[in-house]
C-alpha positions as a Python dict, from the first residue, in 0.01 Angstrom:
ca = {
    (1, 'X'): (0, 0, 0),
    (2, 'X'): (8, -90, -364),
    (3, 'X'): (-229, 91, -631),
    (4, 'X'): (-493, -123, -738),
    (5, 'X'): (-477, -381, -1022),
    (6, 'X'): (-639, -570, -1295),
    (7, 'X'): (-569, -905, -1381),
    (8, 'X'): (-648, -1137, -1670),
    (9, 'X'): (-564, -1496, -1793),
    (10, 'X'): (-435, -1529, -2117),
    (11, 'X'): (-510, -1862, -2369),
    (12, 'X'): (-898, -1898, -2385),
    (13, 'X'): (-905, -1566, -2269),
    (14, 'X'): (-738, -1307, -2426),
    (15, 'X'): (-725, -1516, -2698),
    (16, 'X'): (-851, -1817, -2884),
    (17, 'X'): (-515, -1971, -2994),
    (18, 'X'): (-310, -2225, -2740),
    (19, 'X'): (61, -2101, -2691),
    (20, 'X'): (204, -2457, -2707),
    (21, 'X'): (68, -2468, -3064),
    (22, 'X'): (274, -2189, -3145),
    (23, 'X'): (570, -2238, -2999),
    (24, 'X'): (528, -2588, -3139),
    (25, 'X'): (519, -2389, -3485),
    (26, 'X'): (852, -2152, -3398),
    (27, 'X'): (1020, -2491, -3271),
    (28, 'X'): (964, -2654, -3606),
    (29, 'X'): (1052, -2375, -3805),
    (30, 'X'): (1353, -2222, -3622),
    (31, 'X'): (1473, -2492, -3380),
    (32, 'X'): (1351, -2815, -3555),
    (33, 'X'): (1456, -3131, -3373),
    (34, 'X'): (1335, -3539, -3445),
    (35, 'X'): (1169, -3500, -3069),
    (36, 'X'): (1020, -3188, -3187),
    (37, 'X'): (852, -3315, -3539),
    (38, 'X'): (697, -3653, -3363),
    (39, 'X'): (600, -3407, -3047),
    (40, 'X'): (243, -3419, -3098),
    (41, 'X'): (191, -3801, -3254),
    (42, 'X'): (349, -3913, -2897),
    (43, 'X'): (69, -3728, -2707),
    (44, 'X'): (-221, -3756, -2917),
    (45, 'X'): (-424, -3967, -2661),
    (46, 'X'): (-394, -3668, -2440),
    (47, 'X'): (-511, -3472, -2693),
    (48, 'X'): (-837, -3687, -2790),
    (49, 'X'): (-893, -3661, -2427),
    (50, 'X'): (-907, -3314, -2373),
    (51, 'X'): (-1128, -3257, -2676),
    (52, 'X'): (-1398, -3488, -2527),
    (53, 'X'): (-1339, -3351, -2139),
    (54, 'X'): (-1187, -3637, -1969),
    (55, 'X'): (-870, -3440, -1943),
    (56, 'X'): (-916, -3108, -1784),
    (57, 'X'): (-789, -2792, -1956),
    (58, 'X'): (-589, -2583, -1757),
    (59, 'X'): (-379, -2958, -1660),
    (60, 'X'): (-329, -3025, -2053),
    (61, 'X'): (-241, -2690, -2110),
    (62, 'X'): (20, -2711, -1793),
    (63, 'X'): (153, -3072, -1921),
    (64, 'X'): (216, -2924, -2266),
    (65, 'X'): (412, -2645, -2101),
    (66, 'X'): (593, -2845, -1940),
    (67, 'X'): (715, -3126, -2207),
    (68, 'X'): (749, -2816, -2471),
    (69, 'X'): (1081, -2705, -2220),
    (70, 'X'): (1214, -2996, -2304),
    (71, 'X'): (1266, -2853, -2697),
    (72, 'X'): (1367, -2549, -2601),
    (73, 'X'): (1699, -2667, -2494),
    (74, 'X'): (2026, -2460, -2575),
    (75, 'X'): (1876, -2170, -2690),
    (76, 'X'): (2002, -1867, -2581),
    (77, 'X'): (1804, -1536, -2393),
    (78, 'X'): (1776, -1382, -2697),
    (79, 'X'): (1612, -1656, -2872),
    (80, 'X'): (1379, -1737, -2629),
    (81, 'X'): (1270, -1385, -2643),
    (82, 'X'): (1231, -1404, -3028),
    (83, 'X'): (1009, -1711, -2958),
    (84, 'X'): (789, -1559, -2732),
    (85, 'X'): (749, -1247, -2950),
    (86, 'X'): (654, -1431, -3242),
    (87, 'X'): (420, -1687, -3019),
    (88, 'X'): (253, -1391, -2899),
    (89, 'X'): (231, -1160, -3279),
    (90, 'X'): (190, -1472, -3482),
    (91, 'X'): (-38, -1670, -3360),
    (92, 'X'): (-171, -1511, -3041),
    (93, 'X'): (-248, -1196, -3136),
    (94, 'X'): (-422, -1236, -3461),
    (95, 'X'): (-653, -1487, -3288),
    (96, 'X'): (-715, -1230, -2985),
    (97, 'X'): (-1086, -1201, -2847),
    (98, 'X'): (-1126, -817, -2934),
    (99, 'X'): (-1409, -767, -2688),
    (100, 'X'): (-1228, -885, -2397),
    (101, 'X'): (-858, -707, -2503),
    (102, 'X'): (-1142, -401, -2546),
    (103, 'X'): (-1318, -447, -2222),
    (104, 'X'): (-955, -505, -1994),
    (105, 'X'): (-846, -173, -2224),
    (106, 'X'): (-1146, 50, -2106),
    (107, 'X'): (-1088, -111, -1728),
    (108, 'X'): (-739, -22, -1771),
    (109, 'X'): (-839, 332, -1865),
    (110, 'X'): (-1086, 362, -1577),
    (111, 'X'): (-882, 248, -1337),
    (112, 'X'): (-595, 445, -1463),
    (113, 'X'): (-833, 772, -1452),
    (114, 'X'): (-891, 724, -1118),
    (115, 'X'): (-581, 616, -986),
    (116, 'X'): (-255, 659, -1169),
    (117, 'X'): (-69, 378, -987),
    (118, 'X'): (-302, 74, -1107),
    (119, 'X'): (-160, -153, -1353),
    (120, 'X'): (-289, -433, -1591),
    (121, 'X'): (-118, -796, -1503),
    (122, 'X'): (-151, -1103, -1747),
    (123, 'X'): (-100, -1403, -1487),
    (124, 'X'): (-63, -1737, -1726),
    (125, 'X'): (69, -2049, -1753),
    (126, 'X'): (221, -1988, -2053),
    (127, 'X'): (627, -1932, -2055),
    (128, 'X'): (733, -1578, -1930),
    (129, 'X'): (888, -1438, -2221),
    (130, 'X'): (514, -1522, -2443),
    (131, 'X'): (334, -1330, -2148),
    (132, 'X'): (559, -1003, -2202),
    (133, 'X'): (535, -977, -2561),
    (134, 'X'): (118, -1038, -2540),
    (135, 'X'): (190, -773, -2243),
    (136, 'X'): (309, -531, -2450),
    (137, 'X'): (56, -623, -2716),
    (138, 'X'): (-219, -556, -2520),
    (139, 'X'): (-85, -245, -2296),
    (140, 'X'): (-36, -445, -1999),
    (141, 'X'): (216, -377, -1748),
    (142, 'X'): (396, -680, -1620),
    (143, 'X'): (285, -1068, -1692),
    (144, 'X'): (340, -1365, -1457),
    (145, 'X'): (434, -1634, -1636),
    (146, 'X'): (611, -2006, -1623),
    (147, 'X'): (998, -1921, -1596),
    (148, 'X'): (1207, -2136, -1846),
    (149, 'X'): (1509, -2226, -1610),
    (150, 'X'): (1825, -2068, -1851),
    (151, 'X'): (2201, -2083, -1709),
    (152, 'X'): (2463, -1857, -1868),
    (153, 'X'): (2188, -1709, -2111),
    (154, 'X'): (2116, -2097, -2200),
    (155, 'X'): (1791, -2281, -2168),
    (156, 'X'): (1858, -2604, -1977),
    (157, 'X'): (1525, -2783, -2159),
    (158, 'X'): (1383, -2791, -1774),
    (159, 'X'): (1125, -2487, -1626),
    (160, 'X'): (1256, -2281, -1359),
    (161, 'X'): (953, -2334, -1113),
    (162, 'X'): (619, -2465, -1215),
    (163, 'X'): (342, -2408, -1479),
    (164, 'X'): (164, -2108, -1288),
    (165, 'X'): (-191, -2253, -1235),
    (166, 'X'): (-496, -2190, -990),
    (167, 'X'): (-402, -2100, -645),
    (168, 'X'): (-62, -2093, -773),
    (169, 'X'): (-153, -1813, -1039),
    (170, 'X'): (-369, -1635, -781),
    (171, 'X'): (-96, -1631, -479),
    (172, 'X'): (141, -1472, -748),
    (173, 'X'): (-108, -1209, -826),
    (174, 'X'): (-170, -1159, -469),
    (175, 'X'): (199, -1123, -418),
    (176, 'X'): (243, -821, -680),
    (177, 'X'): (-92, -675, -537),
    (178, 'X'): (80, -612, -217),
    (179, 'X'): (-261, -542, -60),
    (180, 'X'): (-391, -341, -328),
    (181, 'X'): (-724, -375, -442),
    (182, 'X'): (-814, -622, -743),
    (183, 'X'): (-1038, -439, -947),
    (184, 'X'): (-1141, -678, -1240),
    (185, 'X'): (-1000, -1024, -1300),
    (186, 'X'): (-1075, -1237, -1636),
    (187, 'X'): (-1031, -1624, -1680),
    (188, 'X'): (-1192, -1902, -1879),
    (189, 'X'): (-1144, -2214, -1672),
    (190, 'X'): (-1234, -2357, -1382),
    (191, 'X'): (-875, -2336, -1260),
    (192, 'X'): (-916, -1968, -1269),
    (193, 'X'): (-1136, -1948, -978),
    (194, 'X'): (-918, -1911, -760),
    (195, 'X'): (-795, -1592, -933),
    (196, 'X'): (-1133, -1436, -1011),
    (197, 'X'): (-1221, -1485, -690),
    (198, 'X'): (-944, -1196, -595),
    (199, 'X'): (-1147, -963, -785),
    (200, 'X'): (-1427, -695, -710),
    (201, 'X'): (-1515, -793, -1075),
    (202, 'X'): (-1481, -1121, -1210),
    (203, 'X'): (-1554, -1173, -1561),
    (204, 'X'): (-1618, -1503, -1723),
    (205, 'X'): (-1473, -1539, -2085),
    (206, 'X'): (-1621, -1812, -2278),
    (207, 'X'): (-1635, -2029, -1959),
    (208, 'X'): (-1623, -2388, -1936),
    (209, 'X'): (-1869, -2623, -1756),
    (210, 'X'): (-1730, -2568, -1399),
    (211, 'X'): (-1653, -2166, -1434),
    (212, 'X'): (-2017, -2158, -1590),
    (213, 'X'): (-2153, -2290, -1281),
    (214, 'X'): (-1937, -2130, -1032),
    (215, 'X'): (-1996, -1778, -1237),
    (216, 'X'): (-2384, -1820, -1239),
    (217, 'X'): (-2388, -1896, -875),
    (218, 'X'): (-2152, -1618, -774),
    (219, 'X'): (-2342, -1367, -995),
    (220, 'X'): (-2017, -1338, -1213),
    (221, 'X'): (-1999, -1173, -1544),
    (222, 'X'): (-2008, -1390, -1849),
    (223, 'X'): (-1894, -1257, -2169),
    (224, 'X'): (-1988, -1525, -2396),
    (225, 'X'): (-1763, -1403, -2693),
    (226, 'X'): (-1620, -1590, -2987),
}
């Protein structure tokens, strides 16, 4: 059996910046196309609509993953890995909730203590090569993240299996668990039920309307941070 784990979502909850804002911003500035500079006028009805809540989160966040591929288009491994270094020091990282990086840092030590196989997973929908630089930011040990589809050491523009969302984010997790206990799990959204719902300990960041409900009727921890 598999040590135990602890899991935690990444934008909204590790931290406060959106990772398709700044890999909009490395895009622009390394890898600057015409598609790239009108990216955002094209989809600003989206974006009024997910400020006022008629277009939920976690799907705007997956949509923007999605078209953002598109941009990313013949750069090479090494590239992409500069992107999601930068996404993750740049503009992730300096915008980082500090109690919840402390609080999954003193779970990770606890668990650790007790049992030197557990690990610390990010599971997000944000590409995979952002989740292992915030990873190694954070003293995780592996992140599940979208796969950009690359052939030859080329991005192709197209995702190599979907934006990892709710059950789809928690079946991955329960995959790399391999039957070990979950110990904590963090999320912000309601489409991270699913995944806190793995967890002995679910934690609450900041939650929206639906994770506020589903956390206050599940007795769930709510860290109401800024």
């Amino acid at each position: 059996m598999a040590g135990p784990i602890i899991v935690t979502d990444m934008d909204g909850t590790l931290s406060t910046a959106e990772t398709w804002r700044g890999v909009l911003a490395w895009i622009l500035e390394h890898h600057a196309s015409a598609a790239a500079r009108r990216f955002v006028g094209v989809r600003l009805p989206l974006v009024a609509l997910s400020k006022v809540g008629l277009y939920e989160k976690e799907a705007f966040r997956a949509r923007w993953i999605s078209d953002q591929a598109a941009l990313l288009r013949g750069l090479t491994s090494a590239e992409l890995e500069a992107m999601g270094a930068w996404v993750a020091e740049a503009h992730l990282w300096p915008a980082r909730r500090e109690a919840v990086v402390d609080a999954l840092q003193v779970a990770a030590r606890q668990a650790r203590a007790a049992d030197p196989s557990a690990r610390v997973v990010i599971a997000t929908g944000a590409y995979q090569q952002v989740g292992d630089a915030m990873a190694h930011l954070v003293g995780a040990d592996l992140a599940l993240g979208t796969p950009l589809e690359v052939r030859e050491g080329v991005a192709t523009g197209a995702l190599a299996a979907p934006t990892q969302s709710g059950e789809q984010k928690a079946a991955a997790v329960r995959g790399v668990a391999a039957g070990g206990e979950v110990l904590a799990a963090f999320g912000d959204t309601t489409a991270d039920i699913p995944l806190l719902e793995l967890a002995r300990r679910a934690v609450a960041v900041a939650p929206d309307r639906g994770l506020r409900r589903a956390a206050v009727a599940r007795g769930w921890e709510i860290l109401a941070t800024h």
